[in-house]
ZAVEX-890452 format. One record per residue: x, y, z of N, C-alpha, C, O in turn; residue number from 1; residue in one letter. Coordinates in steps of 0.05 Angstrom, whole numbers, m for minus. Atoms other than C-alpha are relative to their C-alpha. Layout:
// residues N
REC	neast	nnorth	nup	caeast	canorth	caup	ceast	cnorth	cup	oeast	onorth	oup	nr	rest
REC	X	Y	Z	X	Y	Z	X	Y	Z	X	Y	Z	NUM	A
...
// end
This chain:
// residues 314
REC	neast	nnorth	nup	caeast	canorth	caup	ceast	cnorth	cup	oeast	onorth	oup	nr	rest
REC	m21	5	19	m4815	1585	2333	28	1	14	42	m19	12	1	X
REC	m23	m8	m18	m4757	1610	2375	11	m26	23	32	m36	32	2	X
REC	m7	30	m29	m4768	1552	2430	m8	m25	m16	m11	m45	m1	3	X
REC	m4	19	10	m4775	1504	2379	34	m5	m17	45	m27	m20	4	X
REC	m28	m3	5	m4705	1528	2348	21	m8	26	43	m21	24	5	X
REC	m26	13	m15	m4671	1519	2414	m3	m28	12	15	m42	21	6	X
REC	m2	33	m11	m4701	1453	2437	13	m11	m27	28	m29	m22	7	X
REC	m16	11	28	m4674	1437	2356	24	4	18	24	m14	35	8	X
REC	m28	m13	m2	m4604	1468	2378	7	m14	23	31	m20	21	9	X
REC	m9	11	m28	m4598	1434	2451	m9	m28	m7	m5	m41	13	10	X
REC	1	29	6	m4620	1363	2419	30	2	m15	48	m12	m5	11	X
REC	m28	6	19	m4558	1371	2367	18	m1	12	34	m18	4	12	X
REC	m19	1	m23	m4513	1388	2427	0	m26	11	22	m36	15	13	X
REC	m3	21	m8	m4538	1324	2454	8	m17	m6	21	m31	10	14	X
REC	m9	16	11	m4527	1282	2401	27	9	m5	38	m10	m15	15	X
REC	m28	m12	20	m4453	1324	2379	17	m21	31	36	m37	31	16	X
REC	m21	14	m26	m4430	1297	2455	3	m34	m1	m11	m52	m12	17	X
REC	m15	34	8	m4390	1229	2461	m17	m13	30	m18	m6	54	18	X
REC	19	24	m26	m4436	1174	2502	19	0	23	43	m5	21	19	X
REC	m25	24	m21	m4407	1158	2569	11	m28	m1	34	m34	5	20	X
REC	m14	29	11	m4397	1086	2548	31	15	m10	54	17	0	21	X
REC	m27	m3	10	m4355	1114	2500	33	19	5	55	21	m7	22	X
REC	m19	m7	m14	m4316	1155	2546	12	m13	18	34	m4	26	23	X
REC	m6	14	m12	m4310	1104	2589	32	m15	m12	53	m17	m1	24	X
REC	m7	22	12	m4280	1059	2537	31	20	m11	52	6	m9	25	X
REC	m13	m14	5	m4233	1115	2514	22	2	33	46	m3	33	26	X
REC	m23	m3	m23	m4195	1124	2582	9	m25	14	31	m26	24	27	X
REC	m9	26	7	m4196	1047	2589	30	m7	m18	52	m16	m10	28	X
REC	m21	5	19	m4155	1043	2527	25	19	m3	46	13	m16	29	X
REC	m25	m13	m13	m4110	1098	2551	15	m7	16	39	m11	13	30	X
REC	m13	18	m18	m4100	1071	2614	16	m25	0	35	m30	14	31	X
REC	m15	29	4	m4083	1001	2589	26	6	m15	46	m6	m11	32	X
REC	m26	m2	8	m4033	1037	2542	12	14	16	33	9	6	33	X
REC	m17	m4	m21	m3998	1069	2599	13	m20	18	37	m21	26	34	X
REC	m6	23	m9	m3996	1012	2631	18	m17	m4	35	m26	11	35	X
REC	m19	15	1	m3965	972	2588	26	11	m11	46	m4	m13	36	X
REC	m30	m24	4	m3909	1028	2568	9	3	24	33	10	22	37	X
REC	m14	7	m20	m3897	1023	2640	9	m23	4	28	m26	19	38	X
REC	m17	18	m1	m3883	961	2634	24	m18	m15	36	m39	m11	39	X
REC	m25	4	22	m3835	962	2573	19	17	14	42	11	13	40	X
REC	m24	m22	m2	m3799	1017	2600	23	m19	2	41	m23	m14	41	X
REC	m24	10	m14	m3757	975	2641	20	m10	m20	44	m4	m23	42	X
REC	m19	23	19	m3738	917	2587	10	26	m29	24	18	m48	43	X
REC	m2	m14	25	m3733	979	2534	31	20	8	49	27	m7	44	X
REC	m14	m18	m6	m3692	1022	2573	30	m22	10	52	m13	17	45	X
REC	m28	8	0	m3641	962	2583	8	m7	m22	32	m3	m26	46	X
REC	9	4	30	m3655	940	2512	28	32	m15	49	32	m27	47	X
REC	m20	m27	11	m3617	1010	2492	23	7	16	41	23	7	48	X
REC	m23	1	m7	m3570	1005	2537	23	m24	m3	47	m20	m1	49	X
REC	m19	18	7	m3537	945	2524	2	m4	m33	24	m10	m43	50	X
REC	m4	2	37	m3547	942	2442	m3	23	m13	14	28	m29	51	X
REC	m7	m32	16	m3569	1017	2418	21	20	10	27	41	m1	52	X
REC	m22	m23	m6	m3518	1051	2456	24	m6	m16	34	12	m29	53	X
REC	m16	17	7	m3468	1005	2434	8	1	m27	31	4	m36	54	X
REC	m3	2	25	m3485	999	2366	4	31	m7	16	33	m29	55	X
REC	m1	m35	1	m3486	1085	2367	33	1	7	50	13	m6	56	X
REC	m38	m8	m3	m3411	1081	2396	8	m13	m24	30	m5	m30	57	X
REC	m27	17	18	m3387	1033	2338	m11	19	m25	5	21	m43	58	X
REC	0	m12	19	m3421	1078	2290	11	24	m9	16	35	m31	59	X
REC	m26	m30	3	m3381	1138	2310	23	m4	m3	36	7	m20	60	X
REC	m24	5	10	m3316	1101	2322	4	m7	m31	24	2	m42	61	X
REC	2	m1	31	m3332	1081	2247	20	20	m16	39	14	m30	62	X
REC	m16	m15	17	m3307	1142	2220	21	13	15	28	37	10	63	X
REC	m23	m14	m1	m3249	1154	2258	30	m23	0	29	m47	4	64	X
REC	m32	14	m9	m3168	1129	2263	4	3	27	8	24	38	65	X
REC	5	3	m26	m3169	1100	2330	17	m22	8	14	m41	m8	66	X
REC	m15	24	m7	m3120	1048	2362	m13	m8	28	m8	m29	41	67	X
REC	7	7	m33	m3155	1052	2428	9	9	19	m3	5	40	68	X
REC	m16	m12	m24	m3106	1090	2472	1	29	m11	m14	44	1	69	X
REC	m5	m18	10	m3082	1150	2427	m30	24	m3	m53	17	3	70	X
REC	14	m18	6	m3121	1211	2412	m17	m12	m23	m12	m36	m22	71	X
REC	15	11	16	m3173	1193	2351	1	24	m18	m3	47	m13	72	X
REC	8	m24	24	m3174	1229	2283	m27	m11	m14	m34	m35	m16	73	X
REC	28	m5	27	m3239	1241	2236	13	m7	m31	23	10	m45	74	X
REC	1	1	27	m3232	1197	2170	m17	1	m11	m11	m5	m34	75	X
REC	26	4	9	m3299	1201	2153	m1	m30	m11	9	m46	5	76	X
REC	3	17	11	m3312	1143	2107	18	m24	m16	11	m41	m33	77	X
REC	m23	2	10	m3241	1124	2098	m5	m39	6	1	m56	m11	78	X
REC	m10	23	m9	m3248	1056	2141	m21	m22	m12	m19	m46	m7	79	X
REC	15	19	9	m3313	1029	2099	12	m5	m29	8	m26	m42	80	X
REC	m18	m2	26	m3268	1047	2036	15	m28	m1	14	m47	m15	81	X
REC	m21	18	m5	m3212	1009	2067	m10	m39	m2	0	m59	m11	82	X
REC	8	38	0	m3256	941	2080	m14	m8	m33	m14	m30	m42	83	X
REC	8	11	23	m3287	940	2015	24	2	m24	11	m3	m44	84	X
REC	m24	m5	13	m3223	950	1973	31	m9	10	50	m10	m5	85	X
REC	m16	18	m4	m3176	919	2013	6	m30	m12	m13	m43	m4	86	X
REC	m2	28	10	m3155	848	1980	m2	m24	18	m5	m48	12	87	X
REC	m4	30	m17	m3151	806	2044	m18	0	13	m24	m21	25	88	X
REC	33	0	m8	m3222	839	2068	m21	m1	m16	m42	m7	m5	89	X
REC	9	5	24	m3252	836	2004	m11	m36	1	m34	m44	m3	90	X
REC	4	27	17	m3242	756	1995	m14	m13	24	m24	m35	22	91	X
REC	22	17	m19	m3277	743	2067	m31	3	m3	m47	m8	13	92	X
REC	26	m5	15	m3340	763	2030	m7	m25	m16	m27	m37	m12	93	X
REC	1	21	5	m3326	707	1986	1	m28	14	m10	m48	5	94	X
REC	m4	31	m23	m3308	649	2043	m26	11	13	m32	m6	30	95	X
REC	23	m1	m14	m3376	680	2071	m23	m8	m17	m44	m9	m3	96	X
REC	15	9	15	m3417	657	2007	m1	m30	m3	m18	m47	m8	97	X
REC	3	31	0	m3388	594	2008	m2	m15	29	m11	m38	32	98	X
REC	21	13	m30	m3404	579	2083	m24	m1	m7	m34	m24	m7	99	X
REC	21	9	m1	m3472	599	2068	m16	m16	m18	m41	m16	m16	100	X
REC	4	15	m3	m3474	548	2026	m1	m27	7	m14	m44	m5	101	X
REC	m11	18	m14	m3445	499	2074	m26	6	30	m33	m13	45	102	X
REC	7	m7	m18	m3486	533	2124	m27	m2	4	m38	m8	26	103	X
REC	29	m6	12	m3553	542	2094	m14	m15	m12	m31	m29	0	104	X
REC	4	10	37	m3570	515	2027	m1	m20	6	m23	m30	4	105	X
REC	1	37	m1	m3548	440	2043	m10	m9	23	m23	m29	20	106	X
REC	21	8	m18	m3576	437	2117	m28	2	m18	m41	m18	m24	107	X
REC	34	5	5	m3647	461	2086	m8	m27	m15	m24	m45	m7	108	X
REC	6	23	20	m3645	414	2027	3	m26	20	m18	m38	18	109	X
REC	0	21	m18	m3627	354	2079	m18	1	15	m31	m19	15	110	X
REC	21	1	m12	m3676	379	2127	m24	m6	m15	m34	m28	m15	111	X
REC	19	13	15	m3730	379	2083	m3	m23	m13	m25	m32	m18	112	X
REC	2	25	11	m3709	317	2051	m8	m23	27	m26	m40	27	113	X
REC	11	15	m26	m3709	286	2125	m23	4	11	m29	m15	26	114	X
REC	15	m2	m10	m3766	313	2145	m29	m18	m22	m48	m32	m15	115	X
REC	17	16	22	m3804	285	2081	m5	m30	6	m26	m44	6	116	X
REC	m5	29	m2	m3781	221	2093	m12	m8	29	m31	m22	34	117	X
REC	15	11	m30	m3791	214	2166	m35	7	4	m48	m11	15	118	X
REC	25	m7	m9	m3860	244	2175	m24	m15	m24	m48	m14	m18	119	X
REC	16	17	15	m3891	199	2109	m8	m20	20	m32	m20	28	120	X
REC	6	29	m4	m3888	135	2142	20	3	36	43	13	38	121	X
REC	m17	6	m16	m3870	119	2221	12	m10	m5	6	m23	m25	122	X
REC	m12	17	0	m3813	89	2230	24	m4	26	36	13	39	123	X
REC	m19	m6	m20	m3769	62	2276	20	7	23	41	m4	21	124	X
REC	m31	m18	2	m3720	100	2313	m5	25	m1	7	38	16	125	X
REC	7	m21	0	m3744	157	2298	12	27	15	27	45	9	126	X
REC	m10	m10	m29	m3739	187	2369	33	3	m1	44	25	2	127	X
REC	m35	11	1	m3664	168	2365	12	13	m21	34	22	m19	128	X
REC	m13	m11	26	m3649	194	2300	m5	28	0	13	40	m12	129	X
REC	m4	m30	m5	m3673	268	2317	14	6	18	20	30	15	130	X
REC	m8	m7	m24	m3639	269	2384	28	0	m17	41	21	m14	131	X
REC	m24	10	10	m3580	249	2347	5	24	m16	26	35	m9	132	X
REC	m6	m22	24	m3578	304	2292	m2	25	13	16	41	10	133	X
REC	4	m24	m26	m3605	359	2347	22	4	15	30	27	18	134	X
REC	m21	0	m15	m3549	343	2387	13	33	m5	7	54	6	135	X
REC	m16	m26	4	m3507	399	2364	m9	28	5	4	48	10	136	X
REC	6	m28	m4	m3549	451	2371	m5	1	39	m14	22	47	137	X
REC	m7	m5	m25	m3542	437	2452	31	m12	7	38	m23	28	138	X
REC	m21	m2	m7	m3476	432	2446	11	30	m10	2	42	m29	139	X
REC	m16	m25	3	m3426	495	2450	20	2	m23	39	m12	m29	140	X
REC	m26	4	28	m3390	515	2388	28	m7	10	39	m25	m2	141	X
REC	m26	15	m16	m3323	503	2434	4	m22	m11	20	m30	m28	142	X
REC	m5	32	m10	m3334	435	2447	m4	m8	m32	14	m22	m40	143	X
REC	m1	10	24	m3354	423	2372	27	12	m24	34	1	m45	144	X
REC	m31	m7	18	m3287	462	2338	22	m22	19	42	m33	8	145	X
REC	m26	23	m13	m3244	414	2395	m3	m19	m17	15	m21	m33	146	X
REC	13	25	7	m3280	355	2370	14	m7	m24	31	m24	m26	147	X
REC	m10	3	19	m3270	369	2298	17	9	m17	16	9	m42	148	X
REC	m36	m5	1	m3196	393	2301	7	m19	12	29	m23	3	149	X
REC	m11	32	m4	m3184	324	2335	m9	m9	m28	8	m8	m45	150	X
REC	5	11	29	m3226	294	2268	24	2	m15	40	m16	m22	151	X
REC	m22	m11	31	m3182	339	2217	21	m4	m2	33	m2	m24	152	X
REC	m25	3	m4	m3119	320	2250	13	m21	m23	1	m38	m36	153	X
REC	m13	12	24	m3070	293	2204	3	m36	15	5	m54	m2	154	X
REC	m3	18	m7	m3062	231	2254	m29	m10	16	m30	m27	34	155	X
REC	25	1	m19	m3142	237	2276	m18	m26	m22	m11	m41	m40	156	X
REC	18	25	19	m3200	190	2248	m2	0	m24	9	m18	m37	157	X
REC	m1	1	18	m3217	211	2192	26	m12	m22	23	m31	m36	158	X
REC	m18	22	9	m3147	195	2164	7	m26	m8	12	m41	m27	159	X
REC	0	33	m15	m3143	138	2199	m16	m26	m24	m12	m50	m30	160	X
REC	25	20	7	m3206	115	2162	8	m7	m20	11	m31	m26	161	X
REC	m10	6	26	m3181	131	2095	23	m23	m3	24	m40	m20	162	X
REC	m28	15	4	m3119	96	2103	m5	m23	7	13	m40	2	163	X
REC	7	27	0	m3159	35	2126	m9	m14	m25	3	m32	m36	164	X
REC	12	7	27	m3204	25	2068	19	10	m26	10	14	m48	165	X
REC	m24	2	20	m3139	35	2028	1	31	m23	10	33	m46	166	X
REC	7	m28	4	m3155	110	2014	19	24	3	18	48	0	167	X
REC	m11	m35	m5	m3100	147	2032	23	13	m10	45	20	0	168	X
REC	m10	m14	18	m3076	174	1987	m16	33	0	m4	54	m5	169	X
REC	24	m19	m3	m3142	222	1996	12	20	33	2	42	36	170	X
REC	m13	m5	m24	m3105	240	2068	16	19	3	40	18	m5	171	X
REC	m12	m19	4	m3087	300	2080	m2	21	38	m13	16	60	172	X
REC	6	m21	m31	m3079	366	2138	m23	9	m4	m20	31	m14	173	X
REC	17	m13	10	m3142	382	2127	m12	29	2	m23	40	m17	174	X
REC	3	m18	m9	m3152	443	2166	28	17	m1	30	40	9	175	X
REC	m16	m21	10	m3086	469	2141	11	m6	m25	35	m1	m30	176	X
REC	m3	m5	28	m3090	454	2067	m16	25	m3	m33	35	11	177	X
REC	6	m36	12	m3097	527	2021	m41	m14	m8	m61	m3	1	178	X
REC	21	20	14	m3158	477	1986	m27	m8	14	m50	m2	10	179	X
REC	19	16	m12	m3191	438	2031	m7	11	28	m25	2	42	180	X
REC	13	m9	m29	m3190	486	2097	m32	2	8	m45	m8	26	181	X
REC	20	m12	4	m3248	520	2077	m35	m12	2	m55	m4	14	182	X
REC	20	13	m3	m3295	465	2060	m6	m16	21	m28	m23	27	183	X
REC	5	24	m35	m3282	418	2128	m7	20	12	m18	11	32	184	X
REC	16	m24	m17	m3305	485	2158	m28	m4	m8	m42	m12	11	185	X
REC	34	1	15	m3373	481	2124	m6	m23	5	m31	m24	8	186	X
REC	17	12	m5	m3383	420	2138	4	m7	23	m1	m30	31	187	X
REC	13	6	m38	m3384	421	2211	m18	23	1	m36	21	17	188	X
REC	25	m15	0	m3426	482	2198	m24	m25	m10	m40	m33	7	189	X
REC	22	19	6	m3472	430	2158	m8	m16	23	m32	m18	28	190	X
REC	9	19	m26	m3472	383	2221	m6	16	19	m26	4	24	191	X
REC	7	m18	m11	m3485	434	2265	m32	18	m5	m51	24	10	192	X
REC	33	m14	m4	m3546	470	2241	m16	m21	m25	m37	m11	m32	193	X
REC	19	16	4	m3577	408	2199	m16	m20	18	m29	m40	12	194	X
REC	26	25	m12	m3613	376	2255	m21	32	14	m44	30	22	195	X
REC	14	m11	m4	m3635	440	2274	m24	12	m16	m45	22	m7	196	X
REC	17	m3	21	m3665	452	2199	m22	m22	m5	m41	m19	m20	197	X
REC	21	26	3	m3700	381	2206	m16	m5	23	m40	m9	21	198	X
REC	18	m13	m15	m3722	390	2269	m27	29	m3	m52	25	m3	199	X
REC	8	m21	17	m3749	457	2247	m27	m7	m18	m50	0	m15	200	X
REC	17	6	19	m3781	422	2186	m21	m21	12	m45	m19	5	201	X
REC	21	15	m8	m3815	370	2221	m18	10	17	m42	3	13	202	X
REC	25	m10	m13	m3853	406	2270	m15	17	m20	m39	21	m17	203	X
REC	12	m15	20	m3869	445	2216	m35	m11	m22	m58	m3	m27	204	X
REC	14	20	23	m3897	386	2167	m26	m11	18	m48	m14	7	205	X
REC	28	16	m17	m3945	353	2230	m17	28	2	m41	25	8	206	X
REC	29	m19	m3	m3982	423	2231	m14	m3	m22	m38	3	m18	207	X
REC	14	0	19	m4002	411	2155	m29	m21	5	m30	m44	13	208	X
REC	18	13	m1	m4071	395	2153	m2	m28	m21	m3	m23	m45	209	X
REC	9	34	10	m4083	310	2130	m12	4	m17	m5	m7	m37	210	X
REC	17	m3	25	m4135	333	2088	13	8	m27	0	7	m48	211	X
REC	m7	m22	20	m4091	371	2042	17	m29	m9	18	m31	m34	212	X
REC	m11	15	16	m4049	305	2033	m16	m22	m13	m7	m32	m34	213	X
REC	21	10	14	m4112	262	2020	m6	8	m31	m7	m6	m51	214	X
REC	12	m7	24	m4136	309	1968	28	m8	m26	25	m16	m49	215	X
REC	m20	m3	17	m4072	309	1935	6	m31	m7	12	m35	m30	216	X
REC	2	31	11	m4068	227	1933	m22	m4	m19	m19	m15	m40	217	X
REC	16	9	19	m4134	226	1906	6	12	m26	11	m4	m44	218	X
REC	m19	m13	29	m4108	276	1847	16	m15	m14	27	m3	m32	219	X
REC	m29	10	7	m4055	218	1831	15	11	12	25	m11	12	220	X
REC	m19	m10	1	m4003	256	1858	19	m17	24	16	m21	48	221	X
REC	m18	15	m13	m3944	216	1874	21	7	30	10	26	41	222	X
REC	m18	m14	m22	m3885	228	1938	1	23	m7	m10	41	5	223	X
REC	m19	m20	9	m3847	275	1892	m17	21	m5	m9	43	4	224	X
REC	23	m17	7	m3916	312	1863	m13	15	29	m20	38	34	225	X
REC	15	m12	m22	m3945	314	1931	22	18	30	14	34	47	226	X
REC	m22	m18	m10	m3877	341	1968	2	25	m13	16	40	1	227	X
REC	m7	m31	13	m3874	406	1925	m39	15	m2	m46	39	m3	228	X
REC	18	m18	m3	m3949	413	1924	m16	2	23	m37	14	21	229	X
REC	8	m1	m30	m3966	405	2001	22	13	12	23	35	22	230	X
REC	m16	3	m30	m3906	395	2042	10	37	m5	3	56	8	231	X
REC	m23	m21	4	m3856	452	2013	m16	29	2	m6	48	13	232	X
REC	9	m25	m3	m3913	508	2004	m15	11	38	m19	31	52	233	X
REC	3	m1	m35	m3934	494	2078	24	8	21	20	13	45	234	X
REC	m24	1	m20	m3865	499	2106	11	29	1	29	35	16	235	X
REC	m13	m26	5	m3855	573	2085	8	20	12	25	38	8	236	X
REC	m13	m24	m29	m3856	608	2154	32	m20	10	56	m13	10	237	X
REC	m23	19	m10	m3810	548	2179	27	8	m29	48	4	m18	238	X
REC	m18	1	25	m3762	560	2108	15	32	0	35	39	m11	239	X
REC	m6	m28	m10	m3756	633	2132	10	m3	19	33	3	19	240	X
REC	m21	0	m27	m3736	622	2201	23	m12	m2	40	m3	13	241	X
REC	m17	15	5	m3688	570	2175	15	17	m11	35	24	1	242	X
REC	m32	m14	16	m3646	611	2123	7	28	11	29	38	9	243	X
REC	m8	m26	m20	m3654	677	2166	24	m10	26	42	4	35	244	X
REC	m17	11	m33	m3618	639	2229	30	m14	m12	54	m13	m5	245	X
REC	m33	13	14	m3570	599	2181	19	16	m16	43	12	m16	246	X
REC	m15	m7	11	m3553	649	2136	20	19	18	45	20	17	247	X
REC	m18	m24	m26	m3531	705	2194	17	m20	12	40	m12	13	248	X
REC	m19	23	m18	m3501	636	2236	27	12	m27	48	24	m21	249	X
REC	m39	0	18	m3445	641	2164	10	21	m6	29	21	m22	250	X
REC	1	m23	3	m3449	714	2169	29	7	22	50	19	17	251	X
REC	0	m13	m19	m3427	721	2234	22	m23	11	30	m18	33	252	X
REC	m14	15	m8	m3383	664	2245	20	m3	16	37	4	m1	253	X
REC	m33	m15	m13	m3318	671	2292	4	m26	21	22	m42	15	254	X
REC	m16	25	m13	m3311	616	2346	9	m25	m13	29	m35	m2	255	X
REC	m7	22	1	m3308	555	2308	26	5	m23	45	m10	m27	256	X
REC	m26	3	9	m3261	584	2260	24	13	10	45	14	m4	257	X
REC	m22	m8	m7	m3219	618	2306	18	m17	16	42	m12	19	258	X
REC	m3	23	m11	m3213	557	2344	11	m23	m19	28	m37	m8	259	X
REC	m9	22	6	m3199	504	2292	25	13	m23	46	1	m26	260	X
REC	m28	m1	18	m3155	546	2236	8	27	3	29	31	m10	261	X
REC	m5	m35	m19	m3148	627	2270	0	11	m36	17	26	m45	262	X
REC	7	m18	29	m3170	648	2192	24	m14	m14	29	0	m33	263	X
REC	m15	0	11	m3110	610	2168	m10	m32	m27	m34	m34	m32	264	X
REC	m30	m11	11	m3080	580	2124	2	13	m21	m5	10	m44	265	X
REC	2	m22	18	m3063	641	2105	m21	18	12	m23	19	37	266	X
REC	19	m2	7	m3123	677	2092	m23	m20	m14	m43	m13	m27	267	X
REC	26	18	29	m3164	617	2055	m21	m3	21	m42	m11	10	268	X
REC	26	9	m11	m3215	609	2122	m4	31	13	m18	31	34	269	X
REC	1	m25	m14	m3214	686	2143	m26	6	m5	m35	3	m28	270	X
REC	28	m17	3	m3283	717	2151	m3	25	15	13	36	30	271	X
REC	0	m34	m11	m3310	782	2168	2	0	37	12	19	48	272	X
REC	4	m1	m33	m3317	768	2247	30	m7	10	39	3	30	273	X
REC	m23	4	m9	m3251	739	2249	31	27	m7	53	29	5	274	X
REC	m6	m27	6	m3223	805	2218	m6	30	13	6	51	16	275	X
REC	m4	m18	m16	m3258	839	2257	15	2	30	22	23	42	276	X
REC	m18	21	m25	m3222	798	2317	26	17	3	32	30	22	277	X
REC	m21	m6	6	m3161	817	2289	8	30	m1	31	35	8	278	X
REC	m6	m23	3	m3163	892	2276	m10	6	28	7	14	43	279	X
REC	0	m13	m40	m3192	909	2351	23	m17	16	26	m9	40	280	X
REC	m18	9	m23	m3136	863	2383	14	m1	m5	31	11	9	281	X
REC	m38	2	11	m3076	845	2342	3	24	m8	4	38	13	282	X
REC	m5	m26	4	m3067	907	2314	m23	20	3	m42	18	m13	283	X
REC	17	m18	m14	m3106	958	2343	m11	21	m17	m2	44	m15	284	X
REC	15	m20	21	m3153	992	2287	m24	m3	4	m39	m16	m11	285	X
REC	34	0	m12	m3217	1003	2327	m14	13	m30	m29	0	m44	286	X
REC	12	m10	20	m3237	1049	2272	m11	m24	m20	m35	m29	m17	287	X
REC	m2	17	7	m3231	991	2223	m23	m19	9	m43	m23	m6	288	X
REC	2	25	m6	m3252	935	2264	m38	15	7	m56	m1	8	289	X
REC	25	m13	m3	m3320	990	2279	m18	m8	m28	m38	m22	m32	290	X
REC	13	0	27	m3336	994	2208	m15	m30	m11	m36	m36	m21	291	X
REC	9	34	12	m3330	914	2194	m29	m4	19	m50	m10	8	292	X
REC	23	9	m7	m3382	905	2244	m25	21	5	m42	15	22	293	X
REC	27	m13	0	m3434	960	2235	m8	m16	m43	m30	m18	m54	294	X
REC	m5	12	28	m3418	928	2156	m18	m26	6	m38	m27	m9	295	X
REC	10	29	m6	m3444	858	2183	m24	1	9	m42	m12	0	296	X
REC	27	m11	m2	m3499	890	2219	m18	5	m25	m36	m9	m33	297	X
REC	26	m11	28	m3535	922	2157	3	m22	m14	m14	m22	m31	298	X
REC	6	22	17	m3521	854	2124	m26	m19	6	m45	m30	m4	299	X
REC	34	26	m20	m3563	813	2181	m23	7	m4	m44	m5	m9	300	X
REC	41	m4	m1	m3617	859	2181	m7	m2	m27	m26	m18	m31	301	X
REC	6	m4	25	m3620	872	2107	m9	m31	m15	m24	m32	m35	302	X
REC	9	23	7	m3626	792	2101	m23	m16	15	m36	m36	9	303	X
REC	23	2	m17	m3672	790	2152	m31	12	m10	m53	2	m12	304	X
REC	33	m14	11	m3728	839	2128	m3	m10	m33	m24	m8	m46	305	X
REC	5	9	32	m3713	810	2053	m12	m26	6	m34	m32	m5	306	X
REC	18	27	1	m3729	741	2075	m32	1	10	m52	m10	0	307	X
REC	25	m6	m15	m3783	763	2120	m30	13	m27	m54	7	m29	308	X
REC	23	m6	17	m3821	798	2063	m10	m15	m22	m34	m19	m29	309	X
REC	10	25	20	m3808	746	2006	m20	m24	9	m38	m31	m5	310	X
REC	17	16	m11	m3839	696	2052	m28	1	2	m43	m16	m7	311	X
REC	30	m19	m4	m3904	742	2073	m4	0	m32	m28	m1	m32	312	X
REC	10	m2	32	m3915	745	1997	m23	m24	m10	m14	m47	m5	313	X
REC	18	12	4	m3982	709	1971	15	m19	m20	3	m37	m31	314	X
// end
């Protein structure tokens, strides 16, 4: 009885112990994660030094009165007060709604409309007609605010044009009317990131499986029927990357309008980046100019993980 209890008791030991396989497989999968944590370190540890350190200093200067040279006082929360309740930081909230939809909103709807159209039926040109709309996104915002501050000029083409076709009356500064600054801004944003939204969309539309537009012809279902129930529910990762990249592009805006109207006239093209421009250089309110952009930050990401999850949604 006794030596049948311990050969029982030294079998259960045998089975309680972990297989060599599976110890094998275990220090495998350790090893590989060491491995490759040695090989993040590097990109992680510059990763935090060039953007988490960075973004950690603007969150401290945040709460203080700082010009940059002087000693620094502790306002605590004085300088996020100041941008949301100020009147002339306040209304770049609004010129940032109406970029994005100059920015956003009317590229997608064009892209998708172009991409509909082009990828039905060859045609064409084709080739030529994306290179053409793409353009801009390998060109430098620079070279595209020179471009179209020659356009806006009161003696530039556009004018010109009007006043040919007996128009001009419609002729104006465009880029320093209170009225019309705002919107000739938006739409060089529109030319600017709509070939990148139709681009975008079309690679998008050739991954949809053929079958899915078959079935949907045999159903009856016409262009318009079969565009909302193929093309548009297929495009939904592509429709996310698009208004994530466009909407932050009108978020975040600062060269082309500091370049074609420096936030003027007036205030009517001022936005938050160009504000923040302004309080770290013209007048020296680091504190301030901290706040606006940890402010802009939690906007990007906050539109970032919102689009990101609406999208992922069944």
């Amino acid at each position: 009885m006794v030596t049948s209890a311990r050969s029982t008791s030294s079998a259960q030991t045998r089975d309680a112990r972990p297989a060599p396989t599976d110890v094998r497989r275990r220090s495998v999968r350790r090893r590989t994660r060491w491995i490759g944590l040695a090989f993040a370190a590097l990109p992680l540890a510059l990763y935090a030094a060039v953007v988490l350190v960075p973004l950690g200093q603007s969150i401290q200067y945040s709460f203080y009165k700082w010009d940059g040279v002087s000693a620094a006082s502790w306002v605590g929360l004085k300088n996020y007060v100041d941008f949301v309740t100020d009147p002339v930081l306040r209304t770049t909230f609004g010129h940032v709604l109406v970029l994005i939809g100059f920015f956003a909103l009317l590229p997608i709807v064009l892209g998708l409309l172009s991409a509909a159209l082009l990828t039905r039926a060859k045609q064409p040109g084709m080739a030529v007609y994306r290179w053409i709309f793409f353009l801009p996104q390998v060109m430098t915002t620079v070279v595209i605010a020179l471009v179209f501050k020659r356009i806006y000029a009161p003696d530039g083409p556009l004018n010109s044009a009007l006043r040919a076709v007996g128009l001009g009356s419609l002729a104006r500064t465009w880029l320093g009317d209170f009225t019309w600054a705002l919107p000739a801004l938006g739409l060089i944003g529109t030319w600017v990131t709509f070939g990148f939204c139709m681009v975008l969309f079309i690679s998008g539309t050739s991954a949809i499986s053929p079958e899915l537009y078959e079935a949907a012809r045999i159903d009856g279902a016409g262009p318009v029927r079969e565009f909302f129930a193929v093309t548009l529910p297929g495009l939904r990762g592509q429709m996310a990357v698009a208004m994530t990249l466009t909407i932050t592009a009108a978020l975040r805006t600062f060269d082309l309008v500091w370049i074609t109207t420096h936030g003027g006239p007036g205030t009517s093209t001022l936005t938050p980046a160009v504000a923040l421009y302004k309080a770290a250089f013209q007048n020296p309110q680091i504190g301030l100019a901290a706040a606006i952009g940890v402010v802009m930050a939690a906007l990007c990401l906050v539109i970032a993980v919102v689009i990101t999850r609406v999208s992922e949604r069944d």
